[in-house]
C-alpha positions in Angstrom: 51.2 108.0 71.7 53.5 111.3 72.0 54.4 112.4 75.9 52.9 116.3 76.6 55.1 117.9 78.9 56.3 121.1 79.6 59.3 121.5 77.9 57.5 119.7 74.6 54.4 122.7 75.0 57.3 125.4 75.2 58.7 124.2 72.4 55.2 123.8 70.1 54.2 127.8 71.6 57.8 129.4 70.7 59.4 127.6 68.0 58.2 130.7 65.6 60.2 132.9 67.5 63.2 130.7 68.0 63.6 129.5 64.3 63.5 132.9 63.3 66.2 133.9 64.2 68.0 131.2 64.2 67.5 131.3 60.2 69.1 134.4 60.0 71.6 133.6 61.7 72.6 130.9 60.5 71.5 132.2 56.7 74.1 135.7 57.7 76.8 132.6 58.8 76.2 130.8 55.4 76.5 134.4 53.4 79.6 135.4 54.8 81.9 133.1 56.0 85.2 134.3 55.4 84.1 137.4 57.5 83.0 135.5 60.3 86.0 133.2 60.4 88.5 136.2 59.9 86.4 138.3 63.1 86.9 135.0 65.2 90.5 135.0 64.5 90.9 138.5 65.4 88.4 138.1 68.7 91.1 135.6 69.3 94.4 137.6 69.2 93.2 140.4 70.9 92.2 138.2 73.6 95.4 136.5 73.6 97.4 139.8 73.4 95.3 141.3 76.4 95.3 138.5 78.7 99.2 138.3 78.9 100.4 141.8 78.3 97.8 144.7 78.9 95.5 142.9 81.7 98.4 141.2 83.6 97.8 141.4 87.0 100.6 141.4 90.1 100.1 138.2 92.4 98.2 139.4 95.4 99.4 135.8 97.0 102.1 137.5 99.2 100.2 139.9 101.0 97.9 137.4 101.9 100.4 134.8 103.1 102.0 137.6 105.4 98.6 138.7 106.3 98.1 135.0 107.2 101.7 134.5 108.9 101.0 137.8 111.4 97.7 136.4 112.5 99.1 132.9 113.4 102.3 134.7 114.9 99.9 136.9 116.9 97.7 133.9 118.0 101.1 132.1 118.8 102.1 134.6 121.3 98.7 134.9 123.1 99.2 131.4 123.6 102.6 131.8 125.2 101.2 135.0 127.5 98.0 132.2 128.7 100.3 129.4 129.4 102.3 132.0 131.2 99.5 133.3 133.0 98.0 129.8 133.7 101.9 128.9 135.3 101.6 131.9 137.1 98.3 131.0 139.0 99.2 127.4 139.4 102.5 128.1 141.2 100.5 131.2 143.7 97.4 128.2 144.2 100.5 126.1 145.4 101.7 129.0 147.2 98.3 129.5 149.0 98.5 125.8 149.8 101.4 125.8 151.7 100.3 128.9 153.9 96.9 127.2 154.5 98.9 124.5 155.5 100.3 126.2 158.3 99.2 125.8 161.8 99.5 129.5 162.3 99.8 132.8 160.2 101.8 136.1 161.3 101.1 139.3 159.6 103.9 138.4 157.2 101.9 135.5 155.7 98.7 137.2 156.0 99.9 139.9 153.7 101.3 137.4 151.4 98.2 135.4 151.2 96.2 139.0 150.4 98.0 139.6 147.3 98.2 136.0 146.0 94.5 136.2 146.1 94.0 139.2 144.1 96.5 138.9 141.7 94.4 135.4 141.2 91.5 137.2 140.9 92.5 139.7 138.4 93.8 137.0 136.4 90.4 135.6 136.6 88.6 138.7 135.7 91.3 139.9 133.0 90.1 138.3 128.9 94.0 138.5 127.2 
């Protein structure tokens, strides 16, 4: 018994309209081969010839490596300005430790103490 599926129906409802063509095709192919042998030889060099003379492109590699290059140098050097930001803060929050440390503040320290807190705080607020 012979399967039925879909691709076997397909083949049964079109194969009019495929093999007609087809014929001709291959019937033209058959008629004149010297023609279609000599076109294919010709498709061939003109390919050839255009591929590495008329259609050569310029590498677009470099401009993409620099392109590359600045954005890691540029991420590089926000990463120096954070771990000198984050140095920064660590040494005032040592700073600030000290003065809390002390028994007793004079205006001096006070002052001190005021601007180590909001230069932390704009550090904290600031997104570079």
């Amino acid at each position: 018994m012979k399967k039925t599926t879909v691709f076997s129906e397909l083949r049964n409802e079109f194969s009019d309209l495929i093999e007609r063509p087809l014929a001709s095709i291959s019937g033209f192919f058959k008629k004149y081969p010297k023609v279609i042998f000599s076109s294919m030889v010709l498709l061939l060099a003109s390919s050839f010839l255009l591929c590495f003379t008329l259609l050569r492109m310029d590498s677009k590699k470099a401009p993409l490596e620099k392109k590359a290059l600045l954005k890691v140098e540029s991420g590089l050097s926000e990463i120096g300005t954070t771990v000198s930001k984050l140095k920064r803060t660590l040494e005032i929050r040592e700073a600030l430790k000290v003065l809390l440390a002390k028994e007793t503040l004079n205006s001096q320290d006070s002052l001190l103490m005021v601007s180590m807190v909001a230069e932390l705080e704009r550090a904290g607020h600031t997104k570079n």
